[in-house]
C-alpha positions in Angstrom: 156.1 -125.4 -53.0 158.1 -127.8 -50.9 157.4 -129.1 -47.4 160.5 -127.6 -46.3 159.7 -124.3 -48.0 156.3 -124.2 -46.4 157.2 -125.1 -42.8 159.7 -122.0 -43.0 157.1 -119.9 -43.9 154.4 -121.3 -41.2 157.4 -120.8 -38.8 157.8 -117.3 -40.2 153.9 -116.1 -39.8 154.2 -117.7 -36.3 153.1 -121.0 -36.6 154.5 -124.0 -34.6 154.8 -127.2 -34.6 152.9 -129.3 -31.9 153.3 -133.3 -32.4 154.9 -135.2 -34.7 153.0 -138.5 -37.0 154.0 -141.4 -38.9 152.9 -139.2 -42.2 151.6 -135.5 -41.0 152.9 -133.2 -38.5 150.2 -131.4 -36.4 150.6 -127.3 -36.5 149.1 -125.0 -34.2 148.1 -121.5 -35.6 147.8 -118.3 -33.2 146.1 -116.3 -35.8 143.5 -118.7 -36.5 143.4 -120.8 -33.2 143.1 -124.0 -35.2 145.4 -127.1 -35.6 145.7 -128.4 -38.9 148.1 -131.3 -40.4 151.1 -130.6 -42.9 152.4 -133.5 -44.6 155.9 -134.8 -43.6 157.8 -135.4 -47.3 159.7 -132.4 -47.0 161.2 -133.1 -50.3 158.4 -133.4 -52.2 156.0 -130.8 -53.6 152.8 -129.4 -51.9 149.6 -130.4 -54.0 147.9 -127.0 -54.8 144.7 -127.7 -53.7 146.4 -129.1 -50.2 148.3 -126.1 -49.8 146.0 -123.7 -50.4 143.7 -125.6 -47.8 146.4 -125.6 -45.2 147.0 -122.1 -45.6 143.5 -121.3 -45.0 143.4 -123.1 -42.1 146.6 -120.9 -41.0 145.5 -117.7 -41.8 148.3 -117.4 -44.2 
């Protein structure tokens, strides 16, 4: 999945965005309560195991 793709559905399950990095954006998650970091290459894909780990920490 694509950065861009991903950050649409973090948006979706009510995720937001909080500050912005050099190389990571910091997320906030409601569901969860935790911050977690999402890469900024929105043109490139997700690593899996990166995804799936970000998702966790969403609650997605």
């Amino acid at each position: 999945m694509r950065t861009s793709e991903f950050k649409k559905l973090l948006r979706k399950n009510g995720c937001y965005l909080l500050t912005q990095g050099g190389r990571h954006e910091k997320w906030y998650s409601p569901i969860t309560g935790n911050k977690f970091a999402v890469p900024r290459h929105d043109g490139q894909e997700i690593p899996t195991g990166t995804l799936q780990a970000i998702k966790k920490q969403a609650g997605i």
